[in-house]
C-alpha positions as CSV (number, residue, x, y, z in Angstrom):
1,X,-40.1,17.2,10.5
2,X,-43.2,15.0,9.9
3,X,-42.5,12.0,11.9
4,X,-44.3,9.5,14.5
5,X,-43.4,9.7,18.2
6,X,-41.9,6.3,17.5
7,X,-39.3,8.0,15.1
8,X,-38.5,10.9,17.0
9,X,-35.1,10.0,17.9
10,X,-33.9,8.4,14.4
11,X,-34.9,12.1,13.5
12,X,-33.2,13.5,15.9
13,X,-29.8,11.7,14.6
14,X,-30.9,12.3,11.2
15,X,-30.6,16.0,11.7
16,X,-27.8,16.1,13.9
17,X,-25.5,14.6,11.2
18,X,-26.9,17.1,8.8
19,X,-25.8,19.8,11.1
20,X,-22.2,18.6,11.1
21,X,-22.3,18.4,7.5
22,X,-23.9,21.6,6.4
23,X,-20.8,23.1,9.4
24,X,-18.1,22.3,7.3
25,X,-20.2,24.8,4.7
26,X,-19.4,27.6,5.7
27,X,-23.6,28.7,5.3
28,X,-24.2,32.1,6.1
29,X,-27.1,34.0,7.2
30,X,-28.8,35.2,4.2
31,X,-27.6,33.0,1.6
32,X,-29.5,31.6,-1.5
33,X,-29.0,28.0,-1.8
34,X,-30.5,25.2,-4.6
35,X,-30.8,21.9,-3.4
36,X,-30.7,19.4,-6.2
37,X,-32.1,16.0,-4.8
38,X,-33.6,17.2,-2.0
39,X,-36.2,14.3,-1.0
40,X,-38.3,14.7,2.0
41,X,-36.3,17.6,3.3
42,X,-33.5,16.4,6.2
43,X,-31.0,18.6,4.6
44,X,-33.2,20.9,4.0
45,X,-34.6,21.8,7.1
46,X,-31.0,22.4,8.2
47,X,-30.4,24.5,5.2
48,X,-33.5,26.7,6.2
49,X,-32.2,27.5,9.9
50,X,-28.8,27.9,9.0
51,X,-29.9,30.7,6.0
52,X,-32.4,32.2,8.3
53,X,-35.5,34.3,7.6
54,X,-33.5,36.8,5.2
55,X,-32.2,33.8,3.4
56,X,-33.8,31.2,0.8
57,X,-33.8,27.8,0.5
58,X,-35.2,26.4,-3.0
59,X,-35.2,22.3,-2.8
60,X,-36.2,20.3,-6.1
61,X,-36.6,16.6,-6.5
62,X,-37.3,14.7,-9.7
63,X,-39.8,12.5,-7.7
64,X,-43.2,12.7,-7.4
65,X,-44.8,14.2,-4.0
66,X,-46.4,10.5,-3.2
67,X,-42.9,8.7,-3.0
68,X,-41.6,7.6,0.2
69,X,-43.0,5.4,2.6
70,X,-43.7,5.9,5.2
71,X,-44.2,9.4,4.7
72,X,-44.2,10.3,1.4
73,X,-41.9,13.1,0.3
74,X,-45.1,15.5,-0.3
75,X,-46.2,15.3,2.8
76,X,-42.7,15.4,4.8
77,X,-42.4,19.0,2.5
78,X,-45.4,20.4,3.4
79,X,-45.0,20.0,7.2
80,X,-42.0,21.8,6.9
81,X,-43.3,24.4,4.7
82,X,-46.3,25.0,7.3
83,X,-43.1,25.4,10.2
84,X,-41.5,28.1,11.0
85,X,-38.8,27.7,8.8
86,X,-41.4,27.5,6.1
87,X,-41.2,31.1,5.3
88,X,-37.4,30.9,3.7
89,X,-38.1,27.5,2.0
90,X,-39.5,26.6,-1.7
91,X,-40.4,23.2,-3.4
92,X,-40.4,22.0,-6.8
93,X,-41.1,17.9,-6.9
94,X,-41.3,16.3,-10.3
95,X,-38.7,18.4,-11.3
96,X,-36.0,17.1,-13.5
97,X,-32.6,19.4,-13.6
98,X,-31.0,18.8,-17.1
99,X,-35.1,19.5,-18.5
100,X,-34.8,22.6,-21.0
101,X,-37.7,23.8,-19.1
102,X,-35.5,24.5,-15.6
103,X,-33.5,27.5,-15.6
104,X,-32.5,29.9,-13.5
105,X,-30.4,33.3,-13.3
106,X,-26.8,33.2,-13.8
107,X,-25.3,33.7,-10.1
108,X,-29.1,33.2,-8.5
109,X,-27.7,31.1,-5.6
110,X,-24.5,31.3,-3.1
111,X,-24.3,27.9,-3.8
112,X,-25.7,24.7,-5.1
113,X,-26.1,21.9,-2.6
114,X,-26.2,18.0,-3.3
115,X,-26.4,15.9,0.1
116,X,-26.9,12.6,0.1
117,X,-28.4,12.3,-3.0
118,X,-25.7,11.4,-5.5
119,X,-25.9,7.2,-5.7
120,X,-29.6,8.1,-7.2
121,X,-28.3,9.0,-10.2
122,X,-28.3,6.7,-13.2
123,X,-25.1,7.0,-14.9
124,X,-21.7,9.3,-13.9
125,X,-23.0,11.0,-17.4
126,X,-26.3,12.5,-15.9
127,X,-24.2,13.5,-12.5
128,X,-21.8,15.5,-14.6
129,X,-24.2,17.1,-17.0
130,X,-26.4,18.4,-14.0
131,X,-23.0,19.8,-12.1
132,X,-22.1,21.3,-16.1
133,X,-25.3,23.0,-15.6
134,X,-25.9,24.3,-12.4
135,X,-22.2,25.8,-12.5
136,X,-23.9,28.9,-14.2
137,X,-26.7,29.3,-11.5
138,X,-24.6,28.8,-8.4
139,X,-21.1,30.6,-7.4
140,X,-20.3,27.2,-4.9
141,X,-21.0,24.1,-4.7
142,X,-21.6,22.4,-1.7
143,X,-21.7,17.8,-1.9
144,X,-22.1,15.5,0.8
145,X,-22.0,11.6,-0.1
146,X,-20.7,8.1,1.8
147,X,-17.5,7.3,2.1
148,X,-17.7,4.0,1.0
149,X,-13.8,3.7,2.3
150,X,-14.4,1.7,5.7
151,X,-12.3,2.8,9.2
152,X,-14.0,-0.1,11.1
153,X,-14.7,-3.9,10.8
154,X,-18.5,-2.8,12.1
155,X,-19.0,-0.7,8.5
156,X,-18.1,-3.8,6.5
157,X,-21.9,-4.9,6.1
158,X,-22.9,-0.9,5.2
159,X,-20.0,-1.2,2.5
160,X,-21.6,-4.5,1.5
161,X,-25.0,-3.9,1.0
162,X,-24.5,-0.9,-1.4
163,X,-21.6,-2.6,-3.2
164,X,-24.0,-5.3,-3.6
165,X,-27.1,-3.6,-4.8
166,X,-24.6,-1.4,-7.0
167,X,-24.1,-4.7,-9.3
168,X,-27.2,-5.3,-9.5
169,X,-28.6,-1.9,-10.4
170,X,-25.9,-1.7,-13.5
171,X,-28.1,-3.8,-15.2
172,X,-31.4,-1.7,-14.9
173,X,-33.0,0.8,-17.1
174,X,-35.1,2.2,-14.4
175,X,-35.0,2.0,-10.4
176,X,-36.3,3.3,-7.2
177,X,-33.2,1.7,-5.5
178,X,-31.3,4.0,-3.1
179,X,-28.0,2.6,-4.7
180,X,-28.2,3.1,-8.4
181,X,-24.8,4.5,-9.3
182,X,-21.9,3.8,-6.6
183,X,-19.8,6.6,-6.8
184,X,-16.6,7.0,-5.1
185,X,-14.9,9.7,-3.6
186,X,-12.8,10.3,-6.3
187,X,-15.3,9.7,-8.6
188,X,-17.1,12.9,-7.6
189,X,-14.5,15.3,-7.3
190,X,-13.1,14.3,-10.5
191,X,-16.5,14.7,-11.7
192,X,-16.5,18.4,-10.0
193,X,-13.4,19.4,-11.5
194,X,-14.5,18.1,-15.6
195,X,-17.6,20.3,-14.8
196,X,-16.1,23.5,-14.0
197,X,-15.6,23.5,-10.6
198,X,-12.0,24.4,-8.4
199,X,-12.4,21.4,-5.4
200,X,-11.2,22.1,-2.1
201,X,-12.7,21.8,2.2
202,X,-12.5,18.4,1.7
203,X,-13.6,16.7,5.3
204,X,-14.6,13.7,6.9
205,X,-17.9,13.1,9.1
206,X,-18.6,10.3,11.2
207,X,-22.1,9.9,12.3
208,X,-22.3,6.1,14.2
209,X,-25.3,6.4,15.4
210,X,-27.3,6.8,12.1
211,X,-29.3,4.2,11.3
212,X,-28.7,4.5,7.4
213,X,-26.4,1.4,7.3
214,X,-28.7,-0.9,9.1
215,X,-31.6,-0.1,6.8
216,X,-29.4,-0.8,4.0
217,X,-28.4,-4.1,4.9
218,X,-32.2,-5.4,5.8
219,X,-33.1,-3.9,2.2
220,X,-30.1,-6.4,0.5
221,X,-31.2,-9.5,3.2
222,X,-34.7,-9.2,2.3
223,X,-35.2,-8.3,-1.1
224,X,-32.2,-9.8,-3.3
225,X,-33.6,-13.0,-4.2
226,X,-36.6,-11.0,-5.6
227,X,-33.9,-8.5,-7.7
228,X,-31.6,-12.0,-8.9
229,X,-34.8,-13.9,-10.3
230,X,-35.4,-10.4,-12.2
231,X,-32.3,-10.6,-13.4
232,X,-31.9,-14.4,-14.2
233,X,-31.0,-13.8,-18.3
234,X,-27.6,-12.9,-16.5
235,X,-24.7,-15.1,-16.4
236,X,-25.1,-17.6,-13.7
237,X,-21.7,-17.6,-12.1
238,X,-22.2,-13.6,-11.9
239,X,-25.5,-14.4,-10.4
240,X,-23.3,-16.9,-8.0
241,X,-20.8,-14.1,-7.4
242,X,-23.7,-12.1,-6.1
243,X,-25.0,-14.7,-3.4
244,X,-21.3,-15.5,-2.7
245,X,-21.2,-11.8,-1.4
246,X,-24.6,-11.9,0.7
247,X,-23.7,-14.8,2.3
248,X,-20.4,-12.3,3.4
249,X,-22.8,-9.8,3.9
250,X,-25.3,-11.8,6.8
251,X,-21.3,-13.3,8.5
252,X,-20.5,-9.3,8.8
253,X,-23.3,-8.6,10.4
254,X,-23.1,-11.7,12.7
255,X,-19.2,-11.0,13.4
256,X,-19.6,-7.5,13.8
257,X,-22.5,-5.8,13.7
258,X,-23.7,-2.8,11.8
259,X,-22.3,0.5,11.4
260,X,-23.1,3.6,8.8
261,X,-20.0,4.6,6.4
262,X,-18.5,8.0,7.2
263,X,-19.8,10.6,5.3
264,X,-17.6,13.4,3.6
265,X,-18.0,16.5,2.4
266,X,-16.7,18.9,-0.4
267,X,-17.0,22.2,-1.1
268,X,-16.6,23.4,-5.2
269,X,-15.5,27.1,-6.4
270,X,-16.7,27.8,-9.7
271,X,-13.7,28.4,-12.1
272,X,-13.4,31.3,-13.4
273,X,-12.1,30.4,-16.5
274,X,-14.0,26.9,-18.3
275,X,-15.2,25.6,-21.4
């Protein structure tokens, strides 16, 4: 991956909790897989050894190649297109799923794969209509999300900082927030099965080293008086509501510290029979 000597090690526990994820796969040597959402390539670096040389990887992204800071997503891509994974991986940035333009054969891929990627999406609408429609291009499914169910007073300020930004994001037309839809556990598999999909290897990751929930919670602390006063033509005892819950959010972290949520991970059969 294209990082700094300084960021080494986050990298390092960045990919080792995509390996635990993509093990509860079942990935084969060989296989074909999509990856919708797939940013600046974590996942899909994984993806790439685990498929080998014989195998494909095929990530696309609706963002542009200059997002991401600070590496941009372009740039993280093409250092891992010029490794020697490169070979079995392709790229397609700007690239937006439920476009009439995006197709692909019917069975193409062994799977589709969505990792860490869901809470981007706008509306549980758009999630559904992109799972309706790769359902004909992949045979599984593979999703991997937070678990924003908490197993530790320490993940309380993770759990926080997304619920909080979640509130504020339901009132945006357009964001580059990493929280824009909170979607539960149940949310998504209930999602899978109205979209065609049979769910089942349901598991549950813990990763406590990432550094995911940390970053969140500095996002919330430093930015949320800049996304209220955006948002001041709301109520003003929602707006209180909101400063009520960072001012829970900064005693969590003082009380406890800072945790990432667990992670799970699903695995979708494409049903047979489905209109």
């Amino acid at each position: 991956m294209a990082v700094s000597h300084t960021h080494r090690e986050i990298q390092l526990i960045q990919t080792n909790h995509r390996l635990k994820l993509a093990g509860t796969w079942g990935i084969k040597k060989g296989d074909r897989l999509l990856e919708v959402g797939c940013g600046q390539g974590d996942t899909t670096a994984v993806l790439a050894h685990l498929v080998g040389g014989e195998g494909l990887v095929h990530g696309v992204d609706i963002a542009s190649p200059d997002y991401g800071s600070p590496i941009t997503v372009g740039d993280s891509m093409a250092h891992l297109k010029n490794s020697p994974l490169g070979k079995q991986i392709r790229v397609s940035f700007e690239t937006d799923i439920l476009s009439e333009s995006v197709d692909f054969a019917e069975n193409e891929f062994d799977a589709v794969v969505l990792s860490h990627c869901l809470w981007y999406f706008q509306s549980p609408d758009q999630l559904l209509r992109v799972l309706q429609k790769v359902r004909t291009w992949g045979k599984k499914l593979y999703i991997a999300e937070w678990d924003i169910r908490t197993t530790s007073t320490e993940q309380l300020a993770h759990f926080l900082a997304v619920h909080v930004q979640a509130q504020y994001e339901a009132f945006k037309d357009n964001s580059f927030s990493n929280v824009r839809t909170l979607f539960t556990r149940a949310d998504i598999e209930e999602t899978m099965k109205k979209a065609g999909w049979t769910v089942y290897g349901s598991e549950t990751i813990s990763s406590p080293d990432l550094q995911d929930g940390e970053w969140e919670v500095h996002y919330v602390l430093s930015e949320y008086d800049l996304e209220l006063n955006a948002l001041s033509h709301l109520p003003a005892k929602f707006m209180e509501l909101l400063r009520s819950q960072v001012y829970v959010l900064r005693e969590a972290v003082n009380m406890h510290g800072v945790k990432p949520l667990n992670t799970f991970t699903v695995v979708g059969e494409k049903q047979a029979e489905w209109k």
